[in-house]
N, C-alpha and C positions, 0 to 999 in steps of 0.2 A: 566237810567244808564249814569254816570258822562261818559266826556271822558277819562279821566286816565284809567277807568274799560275799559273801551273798546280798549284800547293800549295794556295793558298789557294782555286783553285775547286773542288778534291778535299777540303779539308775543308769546307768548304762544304757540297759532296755528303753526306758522312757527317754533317754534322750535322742536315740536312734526313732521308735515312734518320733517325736515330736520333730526330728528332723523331716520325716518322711512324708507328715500332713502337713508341713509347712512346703514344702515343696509341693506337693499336689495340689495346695489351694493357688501356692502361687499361677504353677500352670495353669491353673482353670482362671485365673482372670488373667494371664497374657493375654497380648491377640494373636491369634493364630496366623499364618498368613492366608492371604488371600484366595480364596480357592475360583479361579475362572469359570461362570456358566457361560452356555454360546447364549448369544444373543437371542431375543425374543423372533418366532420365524416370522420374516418378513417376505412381503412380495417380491417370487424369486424374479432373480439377477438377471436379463437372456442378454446384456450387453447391450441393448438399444440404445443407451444412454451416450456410448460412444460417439454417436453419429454430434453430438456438441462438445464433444472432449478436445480440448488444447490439443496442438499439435507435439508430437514427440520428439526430442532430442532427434534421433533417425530421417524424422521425417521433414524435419527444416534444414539439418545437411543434406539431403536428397533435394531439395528446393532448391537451394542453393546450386548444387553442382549443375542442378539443369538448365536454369538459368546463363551461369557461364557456358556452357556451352551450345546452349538452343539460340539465343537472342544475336550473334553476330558480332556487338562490338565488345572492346577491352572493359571491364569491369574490376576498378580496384576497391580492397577490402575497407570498408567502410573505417574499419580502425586505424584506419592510415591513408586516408582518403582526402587527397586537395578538393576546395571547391568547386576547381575546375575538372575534376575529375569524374567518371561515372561508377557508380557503388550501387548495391543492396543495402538501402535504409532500415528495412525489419521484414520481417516474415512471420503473418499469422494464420490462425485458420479461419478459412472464407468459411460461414455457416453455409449449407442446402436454402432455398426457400422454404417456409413455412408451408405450405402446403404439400413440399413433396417430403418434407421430416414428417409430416401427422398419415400423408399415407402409407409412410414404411411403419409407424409408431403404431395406428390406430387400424388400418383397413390390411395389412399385411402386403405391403407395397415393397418395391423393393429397396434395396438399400442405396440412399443416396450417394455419390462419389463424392469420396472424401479430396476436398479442394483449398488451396491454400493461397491466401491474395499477400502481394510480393509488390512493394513499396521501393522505387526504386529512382536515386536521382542521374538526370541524367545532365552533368555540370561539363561534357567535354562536345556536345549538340552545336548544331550552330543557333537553335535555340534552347538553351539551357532549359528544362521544366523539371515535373514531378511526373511519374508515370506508374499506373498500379495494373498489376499482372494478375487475373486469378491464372493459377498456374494445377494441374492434377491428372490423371487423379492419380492421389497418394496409395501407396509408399512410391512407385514408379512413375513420377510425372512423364506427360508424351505430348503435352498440348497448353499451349499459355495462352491468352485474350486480352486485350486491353480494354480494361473497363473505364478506364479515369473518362471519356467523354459523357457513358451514358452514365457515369455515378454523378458529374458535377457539371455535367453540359460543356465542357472545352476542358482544353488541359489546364493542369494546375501549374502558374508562373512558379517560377524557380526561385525567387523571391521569397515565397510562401512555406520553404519547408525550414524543418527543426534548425536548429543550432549545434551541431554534433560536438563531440570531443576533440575532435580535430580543430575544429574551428576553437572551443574552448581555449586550447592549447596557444594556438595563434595568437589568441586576444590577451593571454598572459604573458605573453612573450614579451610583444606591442608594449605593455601596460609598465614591464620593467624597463625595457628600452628607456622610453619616457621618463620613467624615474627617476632614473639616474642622470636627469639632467638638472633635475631640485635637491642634492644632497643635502647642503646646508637646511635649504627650509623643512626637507624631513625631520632631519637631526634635532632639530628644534621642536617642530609643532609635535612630533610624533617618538621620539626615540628610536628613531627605525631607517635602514639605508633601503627601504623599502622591499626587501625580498623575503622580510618574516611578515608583510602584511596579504591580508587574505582580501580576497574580493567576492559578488552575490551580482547574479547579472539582475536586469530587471525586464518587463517584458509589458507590453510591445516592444518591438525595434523601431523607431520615430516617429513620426508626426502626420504619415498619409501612406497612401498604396504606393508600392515600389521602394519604401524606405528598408535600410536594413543598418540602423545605428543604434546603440544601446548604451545606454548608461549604467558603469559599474562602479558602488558604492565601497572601498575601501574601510577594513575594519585591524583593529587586532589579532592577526591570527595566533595564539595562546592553544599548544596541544592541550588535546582532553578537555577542553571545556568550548563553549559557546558563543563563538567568535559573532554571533550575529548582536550581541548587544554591547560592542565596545568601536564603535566608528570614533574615525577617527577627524573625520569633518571633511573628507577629501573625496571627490566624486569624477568619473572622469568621464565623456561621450564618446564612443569609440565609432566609429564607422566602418565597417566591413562588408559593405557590399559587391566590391570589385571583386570577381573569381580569381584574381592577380592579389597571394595574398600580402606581396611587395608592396600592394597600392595604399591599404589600409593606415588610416591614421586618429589622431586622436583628435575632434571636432573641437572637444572644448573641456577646460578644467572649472568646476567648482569645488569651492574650499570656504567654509564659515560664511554663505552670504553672499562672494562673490564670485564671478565668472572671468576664465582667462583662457585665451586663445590658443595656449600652451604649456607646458610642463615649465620651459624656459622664461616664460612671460611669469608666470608664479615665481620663479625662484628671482628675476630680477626685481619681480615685486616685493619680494623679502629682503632683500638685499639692501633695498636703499628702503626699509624703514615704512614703505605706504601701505605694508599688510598688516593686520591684525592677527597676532599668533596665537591660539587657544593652546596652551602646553598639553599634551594630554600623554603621560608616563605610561610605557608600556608594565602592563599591570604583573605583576608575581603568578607563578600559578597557583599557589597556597592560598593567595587570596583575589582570586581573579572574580570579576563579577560575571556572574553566568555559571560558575562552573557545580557542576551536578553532584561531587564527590560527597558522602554522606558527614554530617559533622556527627556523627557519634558511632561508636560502633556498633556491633552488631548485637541484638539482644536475645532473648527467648523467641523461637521460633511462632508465626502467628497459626490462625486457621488451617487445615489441608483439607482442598476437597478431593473426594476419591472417589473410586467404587469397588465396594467391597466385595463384587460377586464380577467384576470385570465392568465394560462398557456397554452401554446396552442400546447403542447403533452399531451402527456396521457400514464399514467405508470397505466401497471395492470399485478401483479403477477410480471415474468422477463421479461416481454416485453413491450419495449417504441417505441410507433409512432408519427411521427412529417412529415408532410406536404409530405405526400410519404415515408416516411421514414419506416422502421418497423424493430425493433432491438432484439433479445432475450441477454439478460445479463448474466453474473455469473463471481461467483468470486472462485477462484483455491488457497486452503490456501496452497499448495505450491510456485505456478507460479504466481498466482495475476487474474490481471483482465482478463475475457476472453468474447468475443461474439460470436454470430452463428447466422444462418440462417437472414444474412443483406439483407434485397429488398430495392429497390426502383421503387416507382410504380406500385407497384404486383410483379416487378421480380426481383429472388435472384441475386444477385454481388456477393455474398462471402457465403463461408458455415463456415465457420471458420476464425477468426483473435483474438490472443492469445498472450499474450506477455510470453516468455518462460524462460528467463535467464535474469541477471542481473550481469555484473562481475565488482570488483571493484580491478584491479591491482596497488600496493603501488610499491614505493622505497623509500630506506631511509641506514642510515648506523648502525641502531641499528635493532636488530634481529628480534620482531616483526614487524615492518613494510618492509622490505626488506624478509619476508617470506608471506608477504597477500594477498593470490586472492582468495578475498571473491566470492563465488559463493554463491549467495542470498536467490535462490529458495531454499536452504538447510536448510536458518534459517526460511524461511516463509514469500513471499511478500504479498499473500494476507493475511496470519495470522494477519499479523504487520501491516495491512490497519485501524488504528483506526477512529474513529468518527472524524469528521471533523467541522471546528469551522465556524460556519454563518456568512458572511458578510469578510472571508480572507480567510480559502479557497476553497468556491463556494460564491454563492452572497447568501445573506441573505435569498432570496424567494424561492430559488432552493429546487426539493426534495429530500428527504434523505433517503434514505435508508437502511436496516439493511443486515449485513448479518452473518452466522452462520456458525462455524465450531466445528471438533473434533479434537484435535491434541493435546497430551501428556497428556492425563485425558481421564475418560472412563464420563464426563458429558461434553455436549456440551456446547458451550459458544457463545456468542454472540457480535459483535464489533456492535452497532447501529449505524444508521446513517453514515454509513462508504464508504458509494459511492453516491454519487450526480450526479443529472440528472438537466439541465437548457438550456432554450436558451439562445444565448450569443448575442447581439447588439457590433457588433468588432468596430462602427465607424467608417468603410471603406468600401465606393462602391463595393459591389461584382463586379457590371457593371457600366458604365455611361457615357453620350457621353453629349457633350453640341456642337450644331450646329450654326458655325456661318457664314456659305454656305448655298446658295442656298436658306434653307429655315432657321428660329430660330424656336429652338425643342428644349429639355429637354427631357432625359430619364434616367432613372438608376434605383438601385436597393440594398437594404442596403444589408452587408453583414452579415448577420445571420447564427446564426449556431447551431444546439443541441449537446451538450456537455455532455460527459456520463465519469465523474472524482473519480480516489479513489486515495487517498495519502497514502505509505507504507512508516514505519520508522524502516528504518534496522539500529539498534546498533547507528549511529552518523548520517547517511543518511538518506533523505527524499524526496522520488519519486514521481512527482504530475506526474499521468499516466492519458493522455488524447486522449480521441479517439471524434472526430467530423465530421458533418456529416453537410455539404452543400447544398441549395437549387437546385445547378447544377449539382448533383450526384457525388459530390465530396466524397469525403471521408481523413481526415487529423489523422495523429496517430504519438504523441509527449509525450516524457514524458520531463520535467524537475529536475534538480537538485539543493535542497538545502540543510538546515542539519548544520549539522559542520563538518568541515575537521577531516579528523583525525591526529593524530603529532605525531611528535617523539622528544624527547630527542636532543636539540641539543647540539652536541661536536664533537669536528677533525673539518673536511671536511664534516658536517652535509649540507653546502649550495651546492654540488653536486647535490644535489636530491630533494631543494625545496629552501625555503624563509625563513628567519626568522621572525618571526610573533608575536615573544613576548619575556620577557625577556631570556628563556629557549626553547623556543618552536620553532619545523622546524615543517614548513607547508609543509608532504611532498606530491612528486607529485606521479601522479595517473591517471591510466587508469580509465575510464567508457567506459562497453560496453554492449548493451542490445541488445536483440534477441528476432523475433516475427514468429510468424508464418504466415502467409494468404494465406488460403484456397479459390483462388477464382475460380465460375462458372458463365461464360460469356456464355450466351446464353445455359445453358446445362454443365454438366460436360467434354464435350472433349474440350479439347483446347491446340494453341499452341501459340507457343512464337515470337513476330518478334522483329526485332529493326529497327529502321528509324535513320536516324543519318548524317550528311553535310560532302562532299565533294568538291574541287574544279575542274573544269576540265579547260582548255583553249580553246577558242572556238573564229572562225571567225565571226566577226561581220557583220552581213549580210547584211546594208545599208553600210559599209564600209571594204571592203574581205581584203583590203591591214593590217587591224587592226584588234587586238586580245583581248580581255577581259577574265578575270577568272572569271565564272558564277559558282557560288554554285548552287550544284544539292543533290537531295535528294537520300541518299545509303540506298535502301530497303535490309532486311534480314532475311531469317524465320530460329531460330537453331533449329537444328535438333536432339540434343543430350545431356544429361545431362554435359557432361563434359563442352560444349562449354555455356551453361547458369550456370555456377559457377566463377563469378566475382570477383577476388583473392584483399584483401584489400585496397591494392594500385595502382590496372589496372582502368582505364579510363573505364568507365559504360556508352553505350551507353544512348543519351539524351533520345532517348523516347526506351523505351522496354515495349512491350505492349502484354495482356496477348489476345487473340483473337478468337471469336468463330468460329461458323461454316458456319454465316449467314450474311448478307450485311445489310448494312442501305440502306436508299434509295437511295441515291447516288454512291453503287455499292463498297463501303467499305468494309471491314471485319467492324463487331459489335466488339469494343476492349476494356478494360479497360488500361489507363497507370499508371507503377509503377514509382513513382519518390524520389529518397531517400535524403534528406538533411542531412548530420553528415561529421562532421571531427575529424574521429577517428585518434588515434593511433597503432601501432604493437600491436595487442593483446599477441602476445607471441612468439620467437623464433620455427620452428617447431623443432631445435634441442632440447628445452626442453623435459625435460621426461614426462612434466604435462602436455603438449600442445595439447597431443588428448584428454580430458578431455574437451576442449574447442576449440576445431577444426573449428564449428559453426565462430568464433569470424576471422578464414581467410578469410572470404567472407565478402565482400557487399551487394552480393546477389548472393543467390544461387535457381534453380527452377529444382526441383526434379521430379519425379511421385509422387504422392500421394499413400502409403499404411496403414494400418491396422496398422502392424507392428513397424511402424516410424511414433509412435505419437507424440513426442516431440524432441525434440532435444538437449536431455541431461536429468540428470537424479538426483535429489537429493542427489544419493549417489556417484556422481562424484568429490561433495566438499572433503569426508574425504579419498579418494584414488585414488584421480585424475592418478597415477601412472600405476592405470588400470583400464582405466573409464569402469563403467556399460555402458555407450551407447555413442559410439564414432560417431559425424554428420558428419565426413569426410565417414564413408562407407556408408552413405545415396548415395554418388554420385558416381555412379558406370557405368556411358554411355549408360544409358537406353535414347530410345526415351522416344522425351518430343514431338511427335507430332501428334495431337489429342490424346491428353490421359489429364486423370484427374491431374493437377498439383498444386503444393505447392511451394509460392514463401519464403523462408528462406533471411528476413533481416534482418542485423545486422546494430547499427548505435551508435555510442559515440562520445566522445570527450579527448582529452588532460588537465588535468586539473592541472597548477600548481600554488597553493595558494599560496597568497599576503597579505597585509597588510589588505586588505577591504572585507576578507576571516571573518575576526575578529568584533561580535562576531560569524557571518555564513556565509555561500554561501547565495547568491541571486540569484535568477531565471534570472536575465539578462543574456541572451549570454550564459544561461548554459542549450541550451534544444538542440535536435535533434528530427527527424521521421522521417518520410514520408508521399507522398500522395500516393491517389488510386482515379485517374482520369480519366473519358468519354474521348474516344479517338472514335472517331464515332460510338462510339455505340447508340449516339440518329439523328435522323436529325437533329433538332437544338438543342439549347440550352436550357435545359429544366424549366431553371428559369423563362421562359415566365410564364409559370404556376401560379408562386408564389404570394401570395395576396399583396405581397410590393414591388411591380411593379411600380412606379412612371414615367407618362409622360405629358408632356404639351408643348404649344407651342406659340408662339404669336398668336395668331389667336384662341387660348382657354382659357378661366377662369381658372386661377389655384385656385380658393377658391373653385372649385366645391369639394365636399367631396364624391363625389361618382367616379369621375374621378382622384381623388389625396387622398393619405390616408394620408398624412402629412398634409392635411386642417382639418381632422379630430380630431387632436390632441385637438383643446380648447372643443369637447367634450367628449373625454378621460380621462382629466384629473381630476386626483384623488386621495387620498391618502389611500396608501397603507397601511391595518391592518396587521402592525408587529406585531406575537407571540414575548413575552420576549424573551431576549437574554438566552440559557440555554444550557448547556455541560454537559456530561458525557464521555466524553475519557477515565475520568482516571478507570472506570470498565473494571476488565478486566485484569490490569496491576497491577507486579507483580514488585517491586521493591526490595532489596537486595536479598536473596537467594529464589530460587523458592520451591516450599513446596517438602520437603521430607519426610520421615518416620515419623517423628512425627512435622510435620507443618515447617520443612527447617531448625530449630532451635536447634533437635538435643537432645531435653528432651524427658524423658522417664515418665513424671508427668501422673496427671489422664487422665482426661478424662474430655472435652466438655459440656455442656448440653445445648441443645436447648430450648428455647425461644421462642413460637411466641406471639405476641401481637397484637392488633389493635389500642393501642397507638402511635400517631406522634411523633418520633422525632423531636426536634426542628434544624431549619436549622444548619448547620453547619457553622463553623466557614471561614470565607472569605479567610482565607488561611491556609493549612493542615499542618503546621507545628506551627502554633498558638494554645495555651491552650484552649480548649473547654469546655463552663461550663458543669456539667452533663446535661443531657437530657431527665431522667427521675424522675425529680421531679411531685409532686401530681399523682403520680400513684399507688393508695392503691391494686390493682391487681399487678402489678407487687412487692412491696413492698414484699406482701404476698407471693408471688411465690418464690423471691428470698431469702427471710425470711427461706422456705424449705430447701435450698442446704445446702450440705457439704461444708464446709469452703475453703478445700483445692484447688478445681479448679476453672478456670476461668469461666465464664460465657458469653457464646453468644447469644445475646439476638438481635429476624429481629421484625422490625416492619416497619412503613410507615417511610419513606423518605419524605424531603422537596419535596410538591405537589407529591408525588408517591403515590401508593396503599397498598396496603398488598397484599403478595402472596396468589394463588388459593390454596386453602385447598387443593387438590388434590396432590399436587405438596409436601405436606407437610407430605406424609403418610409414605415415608419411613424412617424408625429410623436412628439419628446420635450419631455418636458416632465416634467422633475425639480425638485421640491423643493431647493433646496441652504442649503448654512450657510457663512457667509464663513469662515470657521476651518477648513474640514477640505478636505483634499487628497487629489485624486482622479485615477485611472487606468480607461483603459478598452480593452477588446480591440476595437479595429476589423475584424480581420481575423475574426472570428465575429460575435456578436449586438452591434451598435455603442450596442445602446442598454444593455445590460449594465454598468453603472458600480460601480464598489468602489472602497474605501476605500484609501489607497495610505498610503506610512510616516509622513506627517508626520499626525498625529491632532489636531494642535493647529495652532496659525497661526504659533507662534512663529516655525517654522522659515521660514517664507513670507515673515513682516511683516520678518524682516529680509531678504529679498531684496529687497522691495519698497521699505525704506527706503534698499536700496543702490540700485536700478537705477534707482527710482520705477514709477508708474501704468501697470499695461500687463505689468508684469514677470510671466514665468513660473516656475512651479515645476513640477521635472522632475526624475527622478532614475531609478535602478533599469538595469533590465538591456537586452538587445539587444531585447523585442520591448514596449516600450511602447508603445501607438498615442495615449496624449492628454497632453494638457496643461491646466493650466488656468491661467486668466489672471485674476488678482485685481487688483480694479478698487475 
């Protein structure tokens, strides 16, 4: 062998070496992936928790059917429901009393009957009312009761309940009719023959008890962007209280300032020259104000938080445990999110904490907004809790959870994914000392925390409600605001009452004010209340008597009496008030929890107003009651539409009972003042727009009980800090690893109901055939990336379907379920009972296969327009299809 051969087979060699350690170093700084540990063992699971768990898809159709058939009269489906007619308003689950939950929970009592209260109108009566059923026990109801006397002392007037969809629908109808007798002055002031403009109801419905008329504020309706801040100056008063919904009419029109008796009277008013016309161009949507579209594109990916060894709670059924922690969940499709039975450690803190109210007080100088105090709970906070988007608002790894309600339809429905559970890494020391006395030491402790988040979107508003739960037995409960402002029309003296925010538009201002409940048990259900709070007194200096200092001293105080722990909005709230049991820590303390509330609200309301006990709740800071049966909430859904004479006024909760040792309820209120600006536009941000409270150990432990906690880090000069079993931050290079993210995927928009909600014959008001169902096990093909974009048909090469639809009558539409992008096909089971819908060739429909397939809603296109051109492009047969990853129908206009 020459030497050249033997050169070239030695580098060779080295190049092969050098390939080989460059690859193994590479591997060794990948990251691995993530290898899952089980969770840390927590206090086992016996199912107890259930006994507060939401009711189940199963078990609210089981509500339902027994109702129709237990109760006697004709009951029509709320989603197609006249006002004169009797329906199932919602179906929730009735909780046990409190004391027969703690004897199944705590003394080994038996299991409570699971019971369900059933809201039901009854609009075909010869006296119309509201009537509530606890009905059970579940899954096999056999027995129903009528509570509504002993919950509210008499029936509730029919006057008093919600505004459904039905009704929505009505009033839209109403609202074009009218229109269309102003074309000209549209055309002018607006751009518009009125049918692209959108409306926002307001709320109360008029001026005293018995009224039921509502002012709807006219805007730009502009897809995809934020219709609530381009009004167009036009307001109308609708009156709908007749159950005859032939009788309804429009009370009165405002427009820039002034008031007209009619749609007709406005247009003759334009006509002959004595109106004043604000031009206001229907905006582009490239450059629409309001709209949310990003102006830049997409950059480098930011932050990800994760966990590199899996999650380290554990969610099963409705209850999540995290490191002592043990929470049961639920969600209240009136009031929102609620929990129960909180320990820490094995032992309960709280039996109840419930967010209860939500009010959102306007001004402004035009008629709907100088009439709005939305009361929330009436349109639905947790109804309106939709699915939640991965990676903006929970972190991307966080779990999701679904939840399930009944409200204005006799088939349940489901918001997926609509409450999120994660721990959160805040990047701040819970604790931490660095010594540079005596001896050098390191200690501290990250601040982590489990976070249990659902977001409601009421009308323009958007509530990130969070409740968290600290390694120190903290406990923090925060919601935030963002959303879109809502506006008014500006003209006169429109900046009184807010900001100008765009060419036409007052940002106006507005109260928030939200109400929670907490039910807490320190050491056992008795307990009383103290407060500690600074003093100064003057006092001889003892190494020197001729001299005085002011020594702050601590002013202890135990109230005695309900009146004295009712903290009127604007009185100075003692620093620590503490709720206190019966028994000492070791140091000879009361065992205490402290209430600490962060908000800068505003007046919630004159008590001279007539509406002000309606929302009485909103005078206090904080108020702590006794705890009854009777005084479960603290207000009442139907205090929205007759606040004049609320069903349940919270000021006679406080009546000077002791509060000492007895089971008590602390009632907090907490908002802010909010008046929009320029950088309101095109929403509110979450900065500087949240309020709570804490619920903090106030001796109730000997120390601090985060010693505990496995991210305890200490070191010292005198110790190794790379040791990895004495520092968990040395641990990290072998943690790391990259995390298997599932695709990004959404389904919000199931669910949601856009232009008129279904009425009698699908919201649309045709009186055409009928329906025919469809089912397939042919895949649709994905949908198109955005639901206002042309979608090719979807069921090409399908000689089954071909042939099926080959069978039909010409005349009707055709609704045909089958799989969804990555979905499945519905369970046969689920498919047995016959449809037969009403439809109207103009309106386009979606429907959730994968739950109730017989559940149809209204989907984006409200009109045909958008269809008959696809129809004219493809021809007969063609589909229309749009929206997101979990569509399951289509329909085929014929």
């Amino acid at each position: 062998m020459n030497m050249k051969t033997v050169v070239v087979l030695l580098l060779l060699a080295l190049a092969t070496i050098f390939a080989l350690v460059c690859v193994l170093l590479t591997r060794a700084r990948a990251p691995s992936a993530c290898q899952q540990q089980p969770s840390a063992q927590e206090e086992a699971d016996d199912g107890h928790s259930r006994v507060f768990a939401d009711l189940t898809p199963e078990e609210l159709a089981q509500v339902v059917q027994y109702l129709r058939v237990s109760l006697g009269v004709p009951l029509a489906d709320a989603a197609r429901a006249k006002p004169s007619d009797n329906c199932i308003a919602s179906v929730d689950v009735q909780l046990p009393a409190k004391a027969e939950v703690l004897r199944f929970l705590d003394a080994g009592g038996a299991r409570p009957p699971r019971e369900a209260l059933a809201v039901l109108y009854f609009g075909a009566q010869a006296e119309p009312n509201v009537t509530e059923y606890v009905v059970g026990p579940l899954p096999a109801p056999t027995y129903h009761r009528d509570v509504t006397v002993q919950k509210y002392g008499g029936k509730v007037p029919y006057h008093r309940r919600a505004v459904t969809g039905v009704e929505y629908a009505a009033i839209n109808e109403l609202i074009q009719k009218e229109l269309r007798k102003a074309p000209r002055f549209l055309a002018a002031c607006c751009a518009s023959d009125g049918t692209d403009l959108a409306t926002i109801t307001t709320a109360p419905r008029g001026l005293k008890s018995g009224d039921r008329s509502t002012w709807f504020v006219l805007f730009h309706g502009i897809a995809g962007s934020g219709y609530f801040v381009l009004p167009v100056g036009l307001e109308v008063l609708v009156e709908h209280g007749p159950l005859d919904v032939s009788q309804w009419y429009l009370r009165q029109i405002f427009y820039n300032g002034r008031y007209f008796p009619s749609t007709a009277e406005l247009e003759n008013a334009f006509m002959t020259k004595s109106l004043k016309v604000v031009v206001v161009q229907k905006p582009q949507e490239d450059t629409v104000l309001g709209s949310m579209r990003p102006l830049r594109s997409p950059g480098a990916p930011g932050p990800l938080q994760f966990e590199p060894q899996g999650p380290r709670y554990s969610v099963r059924d409705n209850r999540v445990t995290y490191q002592g922690w043990s929470i049961a969940f639920g969600m209240n499709p009136n009031t929102g999110p609620r929990l129960f039975d909180i320990r820490f450690r094995g032992e309960r803190i709280i039996y109840e904490m419930s967010l209860q109210e939500a009010l959102a007080l306007y001004g402004s100088n035009c008629p709907g907004g100088m009439s709005t105090r939305y009361l929330d709970g009436s349109f639905g906070i947790g109804r309106f809790a939709y699915e939640l988007v991965r990676g903006v608002d929970c972190p991307y790894m966080a779990t999701y959870v679904d939840r399930h309600y009944l409200s204005e339809s006799d088939v349940p429905r489901t918001n997926q994914n609509s409450l999120c559970i994660f721990e959160h890494d805040t990047s701040l020391p819970l604790r931490r000392h660095f010594s540079d006395t005596h001896s050098l030491y390191y200690g501290g402790l990250r601040k982590n925390t489990l976070v249990i988040r659902a977001i409601s979107t009421l009308i323009n508003y958007d509530y990130v409600w969070d409740f968290m739960f600290y390694s120190n037995g903290a406990v923090e409960v925060r919601v935030h605001a963002t959303g879109y402002i809502s506006s008014s029309f500006l003209h006169d003296q429109g900046t009184n009452y807010g900001n100008k925010v765009g060419p036409h538009t007052l940002g106006t201002m507005h109260l928030h004010h939200i109400h929670y409940k907490v039910d807490l048990d320190i050491d056992g259900q008795l307990n009383s209340l103290e407060s500690h709070d600074m003093g100064y007194q003057t006092v001889s200096i003892p190494w020197s008597p001729e001299n005085t200092l002011q020594q702050p001293f601590l002013r202890r105080e135990r109230l005695e009496r309900e009146n004295e722990a009712a903290f009127p909005l604007n009185a100075s709230l003692p620093r620590y008030l503490s709720f206190t049991g019966p028994k000492p820590n070791r140091w000879g303390h009361l065992r205490s929890y402290r209430v600490q509330v962060v908000s800068f609200p505003g007046e919630h309301l004159p008590t001279s107003s007539p509406m002000e006990k309606a929302i009485s709740w909103g005078r206090y800071k904080l108020a702590v009651t006794r705890r009854k049966e009777e005084e479960p909430t603290s207000t009442s859904v139907y205090n929205q539409n007759d606040p004049w004479t609320p069903t349940v006024t919270f000021a006679d909760f406080i009546n000077d009972e002791t509060i000492a040792n007895e089971d008590l309820v602390a009632w907090i209120s907490v908002g802010f003042l909010h008046v929009p600006h320029a950088e309101d536009i095109p929403n509110t941000v979450t900065v500087g727009n949240s309020v709570g409270f804490f619920l903090r150990p106030y001796n109730y432990f000997d120390e601090d009980p985060s010693l505990y906690s496995p991210d305890g880090i200490y070191f010292s000069s005198k110790q190794g800090i790379g040791a990895c079993g004495a520092n968990p931050l040395a641990c990290l290079p072998a943690a790391t690893c990259a995390p298997r993210l599932s695709p990004f995927q959404y389904g919000g928009f199931v669910n949601v109901s856009l232009g008129s909600p279904l009425g009698s014959c699908l919201g649309r008001g045709h009186t055409g055939g009928c329906m025919k169902l469809i089912i397939t096990a042919t895949p649709l093909r994905r949908p198109s990336s955005s639901s206002h974009s042309p979608a090719r048909p979807a069921l090409v090469g399908s000689p089954a379907l071909t042939k099926a639809v080959g069978t039909l009558p010409r005349d009707p539409g055709v609704l045909i379920l089958g799989w969804g992008w990555g979905g499945v096909l519905a369970q046969p089971v689920l498919l047995s009972r016959p449809l037969s819908l009403s439809c109207g060739a103009t309106a386009m429909f979606w429907c959730r296969a994968d739950f109730y397939p017989w559940c149809v809603q209204m989907w984006q296109f409200s009109t045909n327009s958008a269809c008959a051109g696809l129809r004219r492009r493809w021809g007969p047969g063609s589909s229309c299809d749009g929206g997101g990853e979990r569509l399951r129908a289509l329909v085929l206009v014929t």
